[in-house]
VEXKOLLUM-639626 format. One record per residue (C-alpha): x, y, z. Coordinates in steps of 0.1 Angstrom, whole numbers, padded with zeros to 4 digits, always signed. Layout:
REM VEXKOLLUM-639626
XYZ...
END
This chain:
REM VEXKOLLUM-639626
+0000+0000+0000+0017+0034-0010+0022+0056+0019-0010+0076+0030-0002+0117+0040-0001+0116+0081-0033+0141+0084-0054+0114+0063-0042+0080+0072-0067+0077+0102-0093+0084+0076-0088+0061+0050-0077+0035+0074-0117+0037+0088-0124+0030+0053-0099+0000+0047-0117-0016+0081-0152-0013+0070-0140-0029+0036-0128-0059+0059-0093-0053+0052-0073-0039+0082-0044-0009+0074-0010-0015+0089+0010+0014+0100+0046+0013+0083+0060+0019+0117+0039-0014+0131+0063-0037+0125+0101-0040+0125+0131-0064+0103+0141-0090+0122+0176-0092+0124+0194-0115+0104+0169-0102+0072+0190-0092+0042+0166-0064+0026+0191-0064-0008+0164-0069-0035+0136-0049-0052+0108-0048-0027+0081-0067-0040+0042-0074-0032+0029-0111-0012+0000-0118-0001+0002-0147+0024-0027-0174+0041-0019-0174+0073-0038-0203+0095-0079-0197+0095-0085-0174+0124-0048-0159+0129-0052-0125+0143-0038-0096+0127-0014-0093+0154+0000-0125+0152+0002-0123+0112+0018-0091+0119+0049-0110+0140+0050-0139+0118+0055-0113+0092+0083-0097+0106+0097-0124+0114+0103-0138+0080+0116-0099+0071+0089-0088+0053+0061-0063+0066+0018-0067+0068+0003-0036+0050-0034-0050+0050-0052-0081+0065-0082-0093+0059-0089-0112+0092-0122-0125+0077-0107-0151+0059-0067-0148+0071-0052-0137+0040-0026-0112+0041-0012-0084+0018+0028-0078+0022+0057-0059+0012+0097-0077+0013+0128-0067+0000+0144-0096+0011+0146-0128-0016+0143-0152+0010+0109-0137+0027+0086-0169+0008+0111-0192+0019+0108-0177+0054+0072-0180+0058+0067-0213+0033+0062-0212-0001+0030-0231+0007+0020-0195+0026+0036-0169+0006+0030-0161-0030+0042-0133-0048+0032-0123-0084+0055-0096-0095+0086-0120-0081+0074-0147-0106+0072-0124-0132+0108-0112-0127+0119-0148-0124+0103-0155-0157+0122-0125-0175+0150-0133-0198+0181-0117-0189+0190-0087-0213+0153-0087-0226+0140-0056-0236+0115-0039-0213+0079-0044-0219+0068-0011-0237+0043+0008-0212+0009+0010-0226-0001+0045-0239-0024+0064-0216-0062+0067-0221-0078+0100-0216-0113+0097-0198-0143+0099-0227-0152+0136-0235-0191+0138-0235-0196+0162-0262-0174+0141-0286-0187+0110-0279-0208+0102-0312-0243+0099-0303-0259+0073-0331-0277+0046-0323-0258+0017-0323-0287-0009-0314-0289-0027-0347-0256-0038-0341-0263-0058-0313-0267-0090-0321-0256-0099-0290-0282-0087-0269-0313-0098-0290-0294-0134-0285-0300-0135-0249-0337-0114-0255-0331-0086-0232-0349-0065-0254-0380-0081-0244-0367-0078-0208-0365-0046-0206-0406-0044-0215-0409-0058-0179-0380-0037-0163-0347-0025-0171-0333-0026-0136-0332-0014-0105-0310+0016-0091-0311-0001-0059-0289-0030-0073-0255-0021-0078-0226-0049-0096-0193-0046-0092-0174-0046-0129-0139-0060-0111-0117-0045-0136-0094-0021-0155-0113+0004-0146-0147+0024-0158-0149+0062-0178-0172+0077-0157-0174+0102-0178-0188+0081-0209-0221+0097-0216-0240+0059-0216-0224+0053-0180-0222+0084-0163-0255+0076-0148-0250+0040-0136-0211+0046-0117-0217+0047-0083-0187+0065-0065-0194+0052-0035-0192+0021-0041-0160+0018-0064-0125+0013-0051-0090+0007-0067-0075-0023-0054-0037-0027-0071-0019-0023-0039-0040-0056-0025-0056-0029+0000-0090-0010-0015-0083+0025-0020-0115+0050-0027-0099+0076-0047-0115+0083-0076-0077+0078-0092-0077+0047-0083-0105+0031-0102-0105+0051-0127-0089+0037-0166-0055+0043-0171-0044+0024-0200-0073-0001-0206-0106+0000-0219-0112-0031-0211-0138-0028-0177-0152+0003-0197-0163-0024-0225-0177-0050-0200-0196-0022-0179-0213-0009-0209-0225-0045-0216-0244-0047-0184-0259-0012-0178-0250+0012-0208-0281+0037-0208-0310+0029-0229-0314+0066-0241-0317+0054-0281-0279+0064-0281-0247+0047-0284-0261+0007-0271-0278-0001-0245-0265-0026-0217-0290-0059-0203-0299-0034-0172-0294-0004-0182-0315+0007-0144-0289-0007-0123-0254+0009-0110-0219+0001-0119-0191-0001-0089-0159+0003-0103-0133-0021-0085-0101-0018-0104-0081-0049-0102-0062-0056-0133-0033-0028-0136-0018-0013-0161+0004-0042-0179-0029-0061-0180-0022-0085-0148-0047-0090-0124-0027-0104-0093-0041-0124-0068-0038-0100-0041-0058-0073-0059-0084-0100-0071-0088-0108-0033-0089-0068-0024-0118-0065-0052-0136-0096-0043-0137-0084-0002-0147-0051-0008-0178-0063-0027-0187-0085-0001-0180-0052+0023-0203-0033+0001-0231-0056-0003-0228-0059-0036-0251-0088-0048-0234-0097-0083-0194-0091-0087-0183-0096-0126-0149-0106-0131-0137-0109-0165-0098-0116-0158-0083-0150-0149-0054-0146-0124-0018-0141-0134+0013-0142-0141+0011-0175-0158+0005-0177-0196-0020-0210-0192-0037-0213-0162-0030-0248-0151-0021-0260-0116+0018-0269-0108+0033-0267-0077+0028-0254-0043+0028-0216-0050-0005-0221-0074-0016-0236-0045-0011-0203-0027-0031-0188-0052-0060-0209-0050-0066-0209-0010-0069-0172-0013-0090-0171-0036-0112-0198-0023-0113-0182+0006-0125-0150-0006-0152-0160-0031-0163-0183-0006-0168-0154+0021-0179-0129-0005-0207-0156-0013-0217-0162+0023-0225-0120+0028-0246-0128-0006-0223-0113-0034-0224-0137-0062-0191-0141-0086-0197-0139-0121-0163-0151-0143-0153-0156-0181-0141-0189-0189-0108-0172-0201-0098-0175-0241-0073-0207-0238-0100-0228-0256-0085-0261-0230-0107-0281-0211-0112-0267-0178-0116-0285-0146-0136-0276-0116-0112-0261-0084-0113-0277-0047-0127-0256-0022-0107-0239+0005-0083-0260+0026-0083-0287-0003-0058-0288-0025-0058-0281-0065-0060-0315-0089-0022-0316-0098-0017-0315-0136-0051-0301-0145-0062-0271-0157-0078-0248-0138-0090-0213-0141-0088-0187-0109-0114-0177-0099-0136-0193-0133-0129-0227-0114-0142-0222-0081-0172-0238-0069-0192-0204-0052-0188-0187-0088-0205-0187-0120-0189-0194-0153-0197-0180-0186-0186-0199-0218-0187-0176-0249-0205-0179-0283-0206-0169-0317-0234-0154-0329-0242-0191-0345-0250-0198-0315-0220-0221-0317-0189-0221-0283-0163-0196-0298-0135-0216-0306-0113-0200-0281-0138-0202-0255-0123-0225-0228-0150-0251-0215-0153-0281-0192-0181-0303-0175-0186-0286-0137-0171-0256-0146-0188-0239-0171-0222-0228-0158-0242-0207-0187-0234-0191-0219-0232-0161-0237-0222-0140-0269-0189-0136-0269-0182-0130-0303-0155-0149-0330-0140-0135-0359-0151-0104-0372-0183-0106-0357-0176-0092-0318-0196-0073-0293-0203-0035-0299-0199-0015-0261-0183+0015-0244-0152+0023-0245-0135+0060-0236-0145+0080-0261-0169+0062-0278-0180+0028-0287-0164-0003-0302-0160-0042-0308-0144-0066-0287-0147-0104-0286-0138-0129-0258-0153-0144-0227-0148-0115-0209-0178-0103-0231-0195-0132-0222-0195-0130-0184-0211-0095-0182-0244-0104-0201-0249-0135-0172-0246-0110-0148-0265-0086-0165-0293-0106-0161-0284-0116-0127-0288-0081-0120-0324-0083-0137-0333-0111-0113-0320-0088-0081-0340-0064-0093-0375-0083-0097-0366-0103-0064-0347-0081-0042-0351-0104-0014-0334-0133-0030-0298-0150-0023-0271-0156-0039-0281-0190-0042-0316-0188-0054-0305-0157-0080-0279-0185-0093-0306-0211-0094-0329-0190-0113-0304-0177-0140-0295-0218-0144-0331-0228-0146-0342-0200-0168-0313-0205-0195-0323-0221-0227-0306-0253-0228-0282-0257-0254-0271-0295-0265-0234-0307-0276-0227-0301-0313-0230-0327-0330-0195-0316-0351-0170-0293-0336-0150-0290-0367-0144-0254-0369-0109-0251-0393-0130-0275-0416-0104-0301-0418-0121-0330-0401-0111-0332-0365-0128-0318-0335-0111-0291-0328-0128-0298-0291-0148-0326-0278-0179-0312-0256-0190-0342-0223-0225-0337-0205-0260-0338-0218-0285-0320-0234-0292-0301-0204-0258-0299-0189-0225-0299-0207-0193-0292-0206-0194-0262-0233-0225-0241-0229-0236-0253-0190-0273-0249-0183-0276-0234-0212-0280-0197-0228-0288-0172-0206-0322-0152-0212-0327-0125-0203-0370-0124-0206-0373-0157-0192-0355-0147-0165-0376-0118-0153-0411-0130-0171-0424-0141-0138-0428-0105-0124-0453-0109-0149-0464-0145-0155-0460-0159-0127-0433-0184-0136-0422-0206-0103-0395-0191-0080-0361-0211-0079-0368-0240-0051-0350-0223-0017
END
C-alpha cells in the first residue's frame, strides 16, 4: 500500500476496516535481524492459518523480514511488502506467494522492457458520437433482453461490481450508472477510494464490459441488459494487463463489504500464460481465492467469471483447505465452486472456438463473439467491438442483476438457481470442426441439459424476469 499523508491515514484506514481489510501502519512492524533487505521490494500476499489475528500475522510477518500492510482477518489472508529474496522461503512457499517475483523470475536476462501502454484519456461527452448503435447488437437480442426490458430495465437499488481495468465515468452511456461510492482501486492488495484509483489508465477493457451490463438505454450509443442498475468500479487488473491475486482478493472483499449482490470478473489470475495447476505456490493462489469468493458468497455477493480464451478443457477447483488437482487445468477464480462461469458464443450460437469449456465448470453461456463478428460496447470516447469471454460473463450478470431487481429479497443462491433454470438449454454439437479439416477441434461431455461447453444453457434474459409478470415458479430455496 503506497504511503498515505499523516493528516489522512486515520481516515482512510476507517475505510480500509469497513472494507474488511485492516491498514498497517509502516512503523507497526520491524526487520528482524538477520533479514537481508538487498532486492527490489516486491508485493505477497500470504494465508496465514484460519482465524490468525492480525497481530500475530503481523509477528509472523516480521519475522520472515517482510512487513503486513493489509489483512483481511475474515478469511486470514494477508497483503505484504519484502525486499528480502528469501521472505517466501521464510514463511513457506506453501503460505507466501508473490506475483510480481514470478514475473521477474520468468524474464530473460538482457530482454527488452515491456513497452508501457499509452495512456487513455477519460471519454469527453460532447465528442462522444451519439448514433444509435442498437442494430448492431446482435448480441443482446441473442439472450432477449430486449424483451426484458418491457418488464423492467433494472433497479438503481442494485448495484454490480465490474472488477476490472477500470470504468470512464465520464462516458455519456455510463455516467449515470457509476456509483462512486461504491467503487474502489484495489492494485496495492488494499481497496483504496480515490476516484484515481478506479478510474482507466491504459485499458478499456472494464469500460467495454460495464457498458454491456448497464450502458443507458437513451436510443444512443447501445444499450447494456440493465441499463437501471449501477456500476461499482473495483479496479483490479493494472496497467500491464495482470490481475494479481492479491488485488483479485482486495476487489472480491470489498464487494462482499459493500453488499454488492453480483461481482463480474472478466480476468483470470496471473502471471502465468495457461492457467493450469503446478506446484505449491498455485496452490497459494488458489486458497486465497477460495477463501474469498467463498466469504464474498456467504455475505450474498455472487461471482460472475469468463471462462478465459485458452480454448482447454477446464476443470472444476477444490474448495478452501483442499488442494488443487495436480496436472489439470484450472482457471482462478472461473474454477471455483461459489462462482458462476460464462462460456462464450458466436453469434451461431456455436462455443467460440477460443472459448475454454469443461463439465462442472462452465455454468451458462453467452455472446462472446469470433472473428469479425464481436460485441459492440463502451469504451473511452466512444463505442467499439471486442470479442472474448470476458464479453461473455457480463451479459450473465447482466441478467443476474435483472433477477436482483425483480426479487430483491433473493440469495445468492436462489439468483444462481434462477439464472441456471431460466437458461435455454443448449445440446453438444453434433461436429466441432471449426478449421474444416475433419477433426474436432474440441470434444464437448454432458448432456442436453448440462454440458461441458455451454452449462445450463444460454442465458435469457426475458425468461429470467417474465415471472414478475407471468408468474413463472420461483427457484426451489
Amino acid at each position: 500500500m503506497s504511503l498515505l499523508a499523516r493528516p489522512l491515514r486515520a481516515a482512510v484506514c476507517s475505510l480500509l476496516v469497513l472494507a474488511g481489510c485492516a491498514a498497517v501502519s509502516p512503523s507497526a512492524a520491524g526487520a528482524s535481524p538477520g533479514c537481508a533487505p538487498g532486492g527490489r521490494e516486491v508485493r505477497y500476499v500470504v494465508a496465514f492459518d484460519r482465524g490468525t489475528p492480525e497481530s500475530s500475522a503481523r509477528q509472523q510477518t516480521s519475522a520472515g523480514c517482510g512487513q503486513l500492510v493489509g489483512y483481511y482477518p475474515q478469511i486470514s489472508v494477508a497483503v505484504v511488502t519484502s525486499a528480502d529474496r528469501a521472505f517466501a522461503d521464510r514463511l513457506g512457499p506453501e503460505r507466501a506467494f508473490s506475483a510480481q517475483a514470478t514475473r521477474t523470475a520468468a524474464e530473460q536476462p538482457g530482454a527488452a522492457a515491456q513497452p508501457a501502454r499509452a495512456s487513455l484519456p477519460l471519454s469527453d461527452p460532447a465528442r462522444v458520437p451519439a448514433a444509435d448503435l442498437s442494430s448492431q447488437q446482435w448480441d443482446m437480442n441473442l439472450i432477449n433482453a430486449p424483451a426484458a426490458h418491457q418488464v423492467t430495465g433494472g433497479s438503481r437499488s442494485v448495484v454490480v461490481g465490474v472488477l476490472d481495468s477500470g470504468v470512464d465515468p465520464k462516458h455519456p452511456d455510463l455516467a449515470a450508472a457509476i456509483d462512486p461510492d461504491d467503487s474502489a482501486g484495489c492494485l496495492t492488495g488494499v481497496p483504496d477510494p480515490g476516484p484515481a484509483a478506479w478510474q482507466p489508465t491504459t485499458s478499456a477493457h472494464g469500460t467495454h464490459v460495464a457498458g454491456i451490463i448497464a450502458a443507458a438505454d437513451d436510443g444512443k450509443g447501445v444499450t447494456g441488459v440493465a441499463p437501471g442498475v449501477r456500476i461499482a468500479s473495483v479496479k483490479v487488473i493494472d496497467d500491464r494487463g495482470y490481475a494479481d491475486p492479491e488485488a483479485a482478493v482486495c476487489g472480491i472483499m470489498w464487494s462482499a463489504a459493500r453488499h454488492l449482490p453480483v461481482a463480474n470478473s472478466s480476468w483470470f489470475v496471473n502471471p502465468w500464460s495457461l492457467s493450469c495447476v503446478r506446484g505449491n505456490d498455485r496452490g497459494v493462489v488458489h486458497e486465497v481465492l477460495a477463501r474469498a469468493v467463498e466469504y464474498a458468497t456467504s455475505q450474498g455477493t455472487l461471482n460472475v467469471a469468463a471462462a478465459t480464451n485458452e480454448a482447454v478443457d477446464l476443470t472444476p477447483s477444490a474448495r478452501s483447505g483442499a488442494p488443487s488437482a495436480a496436472g489439470k487445468c484450472e482457471a482462478l477464480p472461473a474454477g471455483l465452486r461459489d462462482v458462476v462461469t460464462a462460456s462464450a458464443i458466436s453469434p451461431e450460437r456455436v462455443k467460440s472456438g477460443y472459448s475454454s469449456y469443461g463439465l462442472g465448470v462452465v455454468d451458462v453461456t453467452a455472446p462472446g463473439g469470433d472473428d469479425d463478428r464481436c460485441v459492440v460496447s463502451t469504451v473511452p470516447g466512444g463505442y467499439a467491438p471486442m470479442c472474448g469471454t470476458s464479453m461473455a460473463a457480463p451479459h450473465a450478470a447482466g441478467v443476474l442483476a435483472l433477477l436482483k431487481s425483480v426479487h430483491p429479497a433473493w440469495t445468492a443462491a436462489e439468483l444462481r438457481r434462477a439464472l441456471d433454470s431460466r437458461a435455454t438449454p443448449m445440446p453438444c454439437p453434433d461436429n466441432y470442426d471449426l478449421t474444416g479439416d475433419g477433426a474436432q477441434d474440441a470434444y464437448c461431455s454432458g448432456y442436453d441439459g448440462y454440458n461441458g461447453f455451454y452449462g445450463h444453457g444460454l442465458v435469457d434474459a426475458r425468461t429470467a424476469v417474465a415471472s414478475a409478470q407471468t408468474g413463472l415458479p420461483s427457484p426451489a430455496r
